[in-house]
C-alpha positions as CSV (number, residue, x, y, z in Angstrom):
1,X,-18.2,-81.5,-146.0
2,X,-19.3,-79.8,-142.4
3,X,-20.2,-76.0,-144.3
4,X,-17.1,-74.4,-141.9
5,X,-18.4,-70.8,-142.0
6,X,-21.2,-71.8,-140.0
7,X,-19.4,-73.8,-137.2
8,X,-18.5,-70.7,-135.2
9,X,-22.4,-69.8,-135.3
10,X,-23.4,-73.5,-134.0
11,X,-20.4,-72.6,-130.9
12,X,-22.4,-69.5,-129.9
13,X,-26.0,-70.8,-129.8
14,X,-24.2,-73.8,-127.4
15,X,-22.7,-70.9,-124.9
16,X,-25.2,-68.8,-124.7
17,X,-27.4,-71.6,-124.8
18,X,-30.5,-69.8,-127.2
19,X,-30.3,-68.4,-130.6
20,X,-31.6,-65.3,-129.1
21,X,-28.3,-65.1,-127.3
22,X,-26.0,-66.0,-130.1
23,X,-28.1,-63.9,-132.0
24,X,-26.9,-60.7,-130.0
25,X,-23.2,-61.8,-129.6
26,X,-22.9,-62.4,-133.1
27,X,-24.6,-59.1,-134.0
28,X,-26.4,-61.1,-136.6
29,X,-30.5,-61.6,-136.8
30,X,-32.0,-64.5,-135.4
31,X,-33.3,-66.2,-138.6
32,X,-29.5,-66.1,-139.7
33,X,-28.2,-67.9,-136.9
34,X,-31.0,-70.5,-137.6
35,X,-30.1,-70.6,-140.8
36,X,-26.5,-71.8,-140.1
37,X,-27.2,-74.4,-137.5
38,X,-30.2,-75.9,-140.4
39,X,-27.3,-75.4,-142.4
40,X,-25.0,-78.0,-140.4
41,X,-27.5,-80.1,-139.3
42,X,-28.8,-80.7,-143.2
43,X,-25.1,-81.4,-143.8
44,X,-24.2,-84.2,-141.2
45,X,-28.1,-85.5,-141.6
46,X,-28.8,-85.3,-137.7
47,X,-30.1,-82.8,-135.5
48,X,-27.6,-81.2,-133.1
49,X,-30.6,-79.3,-130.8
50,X,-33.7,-80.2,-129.4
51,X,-35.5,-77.0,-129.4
52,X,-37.5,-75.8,-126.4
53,X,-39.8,-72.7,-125.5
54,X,-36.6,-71.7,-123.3
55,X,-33.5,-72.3,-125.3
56,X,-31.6,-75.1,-127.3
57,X,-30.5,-78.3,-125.6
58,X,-27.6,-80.5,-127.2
59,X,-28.3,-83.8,-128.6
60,X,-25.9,-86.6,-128.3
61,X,-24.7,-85.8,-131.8
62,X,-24.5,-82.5,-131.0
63,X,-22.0,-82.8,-127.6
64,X,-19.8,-85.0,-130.4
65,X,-19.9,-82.3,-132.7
66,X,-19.0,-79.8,-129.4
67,X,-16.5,-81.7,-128.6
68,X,-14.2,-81.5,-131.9
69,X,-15.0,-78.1,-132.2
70,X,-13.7,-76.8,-129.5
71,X,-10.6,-79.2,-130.3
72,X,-10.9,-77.2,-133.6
73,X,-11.1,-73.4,-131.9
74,X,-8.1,-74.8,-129.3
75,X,-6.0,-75.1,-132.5
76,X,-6.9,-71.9,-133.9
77,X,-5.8,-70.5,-130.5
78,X,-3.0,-71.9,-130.8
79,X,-2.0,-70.2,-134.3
80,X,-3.2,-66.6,-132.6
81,X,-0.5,-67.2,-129.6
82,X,2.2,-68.6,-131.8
83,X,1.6,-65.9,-134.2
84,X,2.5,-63.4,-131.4
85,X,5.1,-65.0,-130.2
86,X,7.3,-64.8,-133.3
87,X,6.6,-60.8,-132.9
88,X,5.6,-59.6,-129.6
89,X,3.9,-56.8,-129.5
90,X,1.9,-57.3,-132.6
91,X,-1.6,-57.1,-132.7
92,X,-3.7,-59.6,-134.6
93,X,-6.8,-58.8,-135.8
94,X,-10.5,-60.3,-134.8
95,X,-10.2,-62.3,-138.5
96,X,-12.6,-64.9,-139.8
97,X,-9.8,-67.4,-140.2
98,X,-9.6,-67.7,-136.6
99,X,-12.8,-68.9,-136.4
100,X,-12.8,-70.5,-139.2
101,X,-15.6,-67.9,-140.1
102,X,-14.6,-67.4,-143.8
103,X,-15.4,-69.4,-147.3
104,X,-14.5,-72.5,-148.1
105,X,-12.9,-71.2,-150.8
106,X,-10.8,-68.9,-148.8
107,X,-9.8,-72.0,-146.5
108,X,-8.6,-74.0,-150.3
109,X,-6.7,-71.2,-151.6
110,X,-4.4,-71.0,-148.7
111,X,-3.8,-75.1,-148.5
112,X,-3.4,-74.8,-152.1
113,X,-0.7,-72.9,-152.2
114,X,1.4,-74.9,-150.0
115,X,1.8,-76.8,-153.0
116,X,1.5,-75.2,-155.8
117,X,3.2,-71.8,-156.8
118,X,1.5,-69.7,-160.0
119,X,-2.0,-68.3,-158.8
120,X,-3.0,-69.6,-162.5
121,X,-2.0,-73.3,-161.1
122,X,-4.4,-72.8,-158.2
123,X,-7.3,-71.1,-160.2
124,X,-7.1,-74.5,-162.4
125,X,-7.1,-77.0,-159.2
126,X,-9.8,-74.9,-157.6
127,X,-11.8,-74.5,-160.7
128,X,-12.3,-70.7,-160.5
129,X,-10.5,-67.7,-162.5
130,X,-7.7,-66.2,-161.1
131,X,-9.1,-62.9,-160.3
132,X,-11.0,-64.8,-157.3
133,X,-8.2,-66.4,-156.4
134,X,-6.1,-63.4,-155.7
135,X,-9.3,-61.8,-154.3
136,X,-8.8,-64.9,-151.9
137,X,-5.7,-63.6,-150.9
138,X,-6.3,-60.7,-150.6
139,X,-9.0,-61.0,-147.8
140,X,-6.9,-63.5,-145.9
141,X,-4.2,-60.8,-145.3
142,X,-6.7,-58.0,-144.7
143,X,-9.0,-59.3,-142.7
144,X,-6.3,-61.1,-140.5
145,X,-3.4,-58.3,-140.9
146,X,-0.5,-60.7,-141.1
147,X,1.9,-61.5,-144.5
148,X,0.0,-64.6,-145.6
149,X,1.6,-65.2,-148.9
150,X,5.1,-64.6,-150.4
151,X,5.6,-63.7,-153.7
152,X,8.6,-63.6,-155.7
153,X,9.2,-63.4,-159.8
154,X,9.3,-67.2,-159.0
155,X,5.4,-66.9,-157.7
156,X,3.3,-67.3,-154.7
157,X,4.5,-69.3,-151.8
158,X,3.4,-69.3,-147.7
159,X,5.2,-67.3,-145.6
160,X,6.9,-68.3,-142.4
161,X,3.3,-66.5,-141.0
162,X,1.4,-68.4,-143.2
163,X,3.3,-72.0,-142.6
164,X,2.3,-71.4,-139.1
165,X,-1.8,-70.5,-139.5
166,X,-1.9,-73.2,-142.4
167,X,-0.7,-75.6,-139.9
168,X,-3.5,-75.3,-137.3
169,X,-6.2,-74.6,-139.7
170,X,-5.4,-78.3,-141.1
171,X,-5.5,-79.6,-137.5
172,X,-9.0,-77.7,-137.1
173,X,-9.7,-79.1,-140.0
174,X,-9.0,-82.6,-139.2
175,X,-11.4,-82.4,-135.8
176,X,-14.0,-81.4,-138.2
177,X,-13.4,-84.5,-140.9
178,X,-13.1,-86.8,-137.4
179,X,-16.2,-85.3,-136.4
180,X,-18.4,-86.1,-139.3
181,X,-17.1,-89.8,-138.9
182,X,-17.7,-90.3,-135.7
183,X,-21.5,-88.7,-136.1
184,X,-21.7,-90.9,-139.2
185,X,-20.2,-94.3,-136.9
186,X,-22.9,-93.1,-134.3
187,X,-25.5,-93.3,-137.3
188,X,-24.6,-97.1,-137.6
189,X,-22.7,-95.7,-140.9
190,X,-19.2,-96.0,-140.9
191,X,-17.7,-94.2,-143.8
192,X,-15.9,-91.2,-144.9
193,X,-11.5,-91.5,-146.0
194,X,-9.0,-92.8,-143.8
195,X,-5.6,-91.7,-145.1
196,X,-2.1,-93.4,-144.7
197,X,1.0,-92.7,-144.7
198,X,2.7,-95.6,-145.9
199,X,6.6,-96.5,-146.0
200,X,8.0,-99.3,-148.1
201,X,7.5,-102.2,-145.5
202,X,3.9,-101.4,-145.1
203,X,2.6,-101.9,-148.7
204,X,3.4,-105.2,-150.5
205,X,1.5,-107.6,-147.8
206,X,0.5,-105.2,-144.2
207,X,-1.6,-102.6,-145.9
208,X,-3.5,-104.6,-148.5
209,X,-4.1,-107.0,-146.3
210,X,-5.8,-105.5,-143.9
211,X,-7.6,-102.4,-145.8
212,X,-8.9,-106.0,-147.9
213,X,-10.6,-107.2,-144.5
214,X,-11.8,-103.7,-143.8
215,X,-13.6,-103.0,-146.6
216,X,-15.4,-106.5,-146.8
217,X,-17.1,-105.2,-143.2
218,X,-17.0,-101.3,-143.7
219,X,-17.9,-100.6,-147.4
220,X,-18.8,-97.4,-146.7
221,X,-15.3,-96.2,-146.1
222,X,-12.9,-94.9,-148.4
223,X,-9.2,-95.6,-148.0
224,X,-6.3,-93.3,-149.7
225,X,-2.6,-93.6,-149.0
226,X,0.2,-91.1,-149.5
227,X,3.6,-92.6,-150.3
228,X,7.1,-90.7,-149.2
229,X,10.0,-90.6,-147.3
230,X,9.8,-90.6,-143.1
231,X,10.4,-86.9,-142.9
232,X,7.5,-86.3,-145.0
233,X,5.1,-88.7,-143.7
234,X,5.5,-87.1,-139.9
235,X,5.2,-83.8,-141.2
236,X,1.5,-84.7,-142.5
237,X,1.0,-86.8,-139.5
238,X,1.2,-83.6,-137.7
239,X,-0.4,-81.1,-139.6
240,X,-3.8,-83.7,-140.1
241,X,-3.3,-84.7,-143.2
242,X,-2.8,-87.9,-142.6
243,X,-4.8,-90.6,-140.1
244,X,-1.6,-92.9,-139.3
245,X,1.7,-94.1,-140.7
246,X,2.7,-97.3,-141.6
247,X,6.4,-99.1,-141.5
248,X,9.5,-99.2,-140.4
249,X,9.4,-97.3,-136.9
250,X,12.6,-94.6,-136.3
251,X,13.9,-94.1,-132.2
252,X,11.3,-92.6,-129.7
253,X,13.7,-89.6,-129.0
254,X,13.3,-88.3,-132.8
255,X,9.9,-87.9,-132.6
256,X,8.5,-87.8,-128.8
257,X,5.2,-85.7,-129.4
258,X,3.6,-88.8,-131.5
259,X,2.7,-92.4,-130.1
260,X,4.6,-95.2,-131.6
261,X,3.1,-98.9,-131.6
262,X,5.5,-101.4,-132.2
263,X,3.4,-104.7,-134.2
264,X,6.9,-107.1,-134.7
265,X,10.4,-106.9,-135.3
266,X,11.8,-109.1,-138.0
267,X,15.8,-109.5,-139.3
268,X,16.5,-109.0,-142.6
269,X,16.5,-111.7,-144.9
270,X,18.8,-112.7,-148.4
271,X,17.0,-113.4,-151.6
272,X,17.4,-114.5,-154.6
273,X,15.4,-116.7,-157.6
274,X,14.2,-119.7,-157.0
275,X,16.9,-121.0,-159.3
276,X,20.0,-119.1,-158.4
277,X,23.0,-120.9,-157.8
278,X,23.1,-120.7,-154.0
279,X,19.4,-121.7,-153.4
280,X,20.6,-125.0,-153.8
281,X,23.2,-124.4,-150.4
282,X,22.2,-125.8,-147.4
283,X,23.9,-123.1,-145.3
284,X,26.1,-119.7,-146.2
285,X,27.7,-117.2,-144.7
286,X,28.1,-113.5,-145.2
287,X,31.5,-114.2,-146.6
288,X,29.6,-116.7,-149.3
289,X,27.3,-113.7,-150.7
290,X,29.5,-110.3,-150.0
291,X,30.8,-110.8,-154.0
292,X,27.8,-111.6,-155.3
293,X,25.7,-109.2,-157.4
294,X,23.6,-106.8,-155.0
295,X,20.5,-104.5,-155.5
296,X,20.1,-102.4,-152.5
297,X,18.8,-98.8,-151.1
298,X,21.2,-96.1,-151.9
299,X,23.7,-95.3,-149.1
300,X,23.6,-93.6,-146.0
301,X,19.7,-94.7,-145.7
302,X,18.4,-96.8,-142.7
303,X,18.3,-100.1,-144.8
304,X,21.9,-99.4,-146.3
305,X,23.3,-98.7,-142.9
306,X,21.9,-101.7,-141.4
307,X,23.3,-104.0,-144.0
308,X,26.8,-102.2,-144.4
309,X,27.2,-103.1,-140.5
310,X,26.8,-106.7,-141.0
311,X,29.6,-107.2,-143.1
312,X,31.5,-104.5,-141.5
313,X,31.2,-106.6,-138.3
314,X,32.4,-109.7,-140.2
315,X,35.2,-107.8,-141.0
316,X,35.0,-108.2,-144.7
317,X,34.4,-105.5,-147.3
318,X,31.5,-103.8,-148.4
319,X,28.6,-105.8,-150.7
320,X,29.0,-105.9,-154.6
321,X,25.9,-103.5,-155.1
322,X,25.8,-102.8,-158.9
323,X,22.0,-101.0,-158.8
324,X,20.6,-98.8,-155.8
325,X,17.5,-98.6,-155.5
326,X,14.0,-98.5,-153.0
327,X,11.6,-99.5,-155.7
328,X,10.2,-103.1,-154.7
329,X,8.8,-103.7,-158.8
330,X,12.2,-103.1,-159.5
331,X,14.2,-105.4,-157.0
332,X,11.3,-108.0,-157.2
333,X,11.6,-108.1,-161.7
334,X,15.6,-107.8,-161.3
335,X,16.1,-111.0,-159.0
336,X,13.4,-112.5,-161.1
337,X,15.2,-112.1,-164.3
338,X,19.4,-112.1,-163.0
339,X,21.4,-113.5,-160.2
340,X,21.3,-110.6,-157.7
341,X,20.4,-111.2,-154.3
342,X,18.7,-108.4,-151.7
343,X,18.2,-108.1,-148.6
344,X,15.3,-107.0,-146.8
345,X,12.5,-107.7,-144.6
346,X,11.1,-111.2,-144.8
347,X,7.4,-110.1,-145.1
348,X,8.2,-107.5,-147.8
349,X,8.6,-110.8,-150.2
350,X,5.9,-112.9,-148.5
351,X,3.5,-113.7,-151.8
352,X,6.8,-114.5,-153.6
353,X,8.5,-116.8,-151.0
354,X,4.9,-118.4,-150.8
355,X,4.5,-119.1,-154.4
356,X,8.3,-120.3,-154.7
357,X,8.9,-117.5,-157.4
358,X,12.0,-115.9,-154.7
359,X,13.6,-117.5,-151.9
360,X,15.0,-117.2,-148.6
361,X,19.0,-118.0,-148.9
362,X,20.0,-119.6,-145.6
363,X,22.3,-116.8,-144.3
364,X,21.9,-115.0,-141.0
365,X,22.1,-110.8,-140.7
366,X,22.4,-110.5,-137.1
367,X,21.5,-107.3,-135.7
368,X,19.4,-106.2,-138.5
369,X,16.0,-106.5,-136.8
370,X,13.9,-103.3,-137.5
371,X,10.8,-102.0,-135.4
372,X,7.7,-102.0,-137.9
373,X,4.5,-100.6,-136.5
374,X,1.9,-97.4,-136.6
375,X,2.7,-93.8,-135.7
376,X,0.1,-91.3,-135.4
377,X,-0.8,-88.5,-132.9
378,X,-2.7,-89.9,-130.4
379,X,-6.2,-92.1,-130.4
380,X,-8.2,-89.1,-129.8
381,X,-7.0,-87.5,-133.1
382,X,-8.1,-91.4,-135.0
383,X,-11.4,-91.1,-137.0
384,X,-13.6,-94.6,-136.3
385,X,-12.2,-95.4,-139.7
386,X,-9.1,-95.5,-138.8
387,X,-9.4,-96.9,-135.5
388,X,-10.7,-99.9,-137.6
389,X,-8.1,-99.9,-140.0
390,X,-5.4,-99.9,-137.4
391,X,-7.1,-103.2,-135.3
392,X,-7.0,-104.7,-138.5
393,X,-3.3,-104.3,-138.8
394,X,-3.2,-105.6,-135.7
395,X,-5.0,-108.7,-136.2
396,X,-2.9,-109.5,-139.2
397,X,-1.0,-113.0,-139.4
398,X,2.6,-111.8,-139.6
399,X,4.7,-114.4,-141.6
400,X,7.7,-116.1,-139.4
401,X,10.5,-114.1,-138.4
């Protein structure tokens, strides 16, 4: 990890261009602005400066570095204005935060509890006593003068304040960790985490195949995924923690400040066991299957909705669904082991269609055809690592629609 406190140092010495210079805006000694940039440099494994008799030039992994943090100080700016706006008038102070100019222990505490509530919780994720934790705190609100943290009898949660820095100190954050990887990438090392969001659709066949062919070329790189519902998923896509999302794409007009990219559309398909009754027909109807024994999503979700209109179209009632549920182990073992039928995407079942264990019943669900594709911020927020994730989503076979 890039040591943070350090990064607004290695800004000075690049505006004023010596260390002398950074030296006197910073009020600091020379040796300790030295110090920092060693401190960096040691950390990525490059050299950011060449140093001359009359000042520091930037190397090429230093105008990358540059770069992203100045994406990184944008977002912090961005926290100080939207900070005011919610109360004109107010005065911010100078704090570290906004420069990122504090510990990185400071910089886990707040993150932290955006998730967890008892300071006791944090001091055990952390690994540190709980005195240092609430000293954390502490020096977050003083040296930035703004109600950081709320506590109740409940515990310790962000404030609206809070929600709002925590926001674009992730985003700095993420420039950073994009940063790294794209010095690592220019190393000849590609490595570092990507991390994906991924929705049902994506992670029986889209996902594992392509982080497989990733990883035979890019050992180096580590992949994790976070799983939850759409809401969720965009909210990390837009607060860093997340590289991309994967699946079933929702209208442009919901979320118009992130880049869709549509890969296929596929209609929904029937399936049953290999031996159920109806496997054997050469051609049904939704009239044929609207009695049979269902497993679907619970109502009023996009899957639901889309199914419920078939039949409503057909004028005829609603399908027999005696379990709801999301959970593809649990469809997959409950049409392996009874006569229910579900319908879904065709690739979501593609290793079972392939090995004859489910099939396809030969029934049409016009109109169900669903958008499944990536969603992120833009390129420019992608790590290399996830720029070679996502081509290899692209690249991927998709089975017949």
């Amino acid at each position: 990890m890039l040591p943070t406190k350090h990064i607004h140092v290695f800004r000075s010495v690049c505006r004023e261009g010596t260390v002398t210079g950074a030296a006197e805006g910073l009020r600091r000694t020379q040796s300790s602005v030295s110090r920092s940039v060693r401190q960096i440099e040691e950390s990525l494994g490059v050299p950011l400066f060449e140093r001359h008799g009359r000042g520091m030039l930037l190397t090429e992994f230093g105008k990358v570095l540059l770069h992203r943090v100045e994406r990184a100080f944008d977002e912090l700016e961005s926290a100080r204005t939207a900070l005011l706006e919610k109360e004109p008038g107010r005065r911010l102070r100078h704090a570290g935060i906004f420069a990122l100019a504090l510990s990185e222990l400071r910089l886990q505490v707040l993150q932290a509890f955006a998730v967890r509530a008892l300071v006791n919780q944090v001091a055990r994720q952390l690994d540190v006593s709980q005195p240092a934790v609430s000293l954390a705190m502490r020096d977050i609100e003083a040296a930035s003068g703004i109600s950081v943290f709320s506590r109740s009898v409940s515990g310790v949660g962000l404030a609206p304040e809070g929600e709002t820095l925590l926001l674009h100190v992730k985003r700095a954050l993420s420039e950073l960790r994009v940063a790294e990887m794209e010095i690592a990438a220019m190393k000849g090392e590609v490595e570092g985490t990507v991390t994906v969001g991924t929705l049902p659709f994506a992670r029986p066949y889209m996902l594992p195949m392509a982080v497989a062919r990733l990883l035979s070329e890019h050992p180096g790189l580590r992949i994790a995924t976070v799983e939850g519902p759409f809401e969720t998923q965009v909210s990390g896509l837009l607060c860093g923690d997340l590289d991309f999302v994967l699946g079933v794409l929702r209208p442009v007009e919901l979320h118009p400040e992130l880049v869709r990219e549509e890969l296929f559309v596929q209609d929904m398909a029937v399936f049953a066991r290999a031996g159920h009754p109806l496997a054997k027909r050469a051609h049904l109807t939704p009239k044929d299957v609207v009695g049979e024994p269902w497993v679907l999503a619970r109502r009023n979700t996009p899957t639901r909705n889309v199914i419920s209109a078939v039949f409503q179209d057909a004028q005829l009632p609603q399908p027999n669904v005696v379990v709801e549920s999301s959970d593809l182990t649990l469809i997959h073992g409950l049409l392996l082991q009874t006569d229910m039928l579900t319908a879904t995407s065709r690739h979501l079942f593609h290793q079972e269609e392939a090995s004859g264990s489910l099939v396809k019943l030969p029934v049409a669900l016009p109109g169900t055809g669903r958008p499944v594709g990536i969603l992120r911020r833009t390129r420019e927020h992608s790590s290399p690592g996830a720029n070679l994730l996502i081509q290899c989503v692209r690249e991927l076979r998709w089975p017949d629609r």
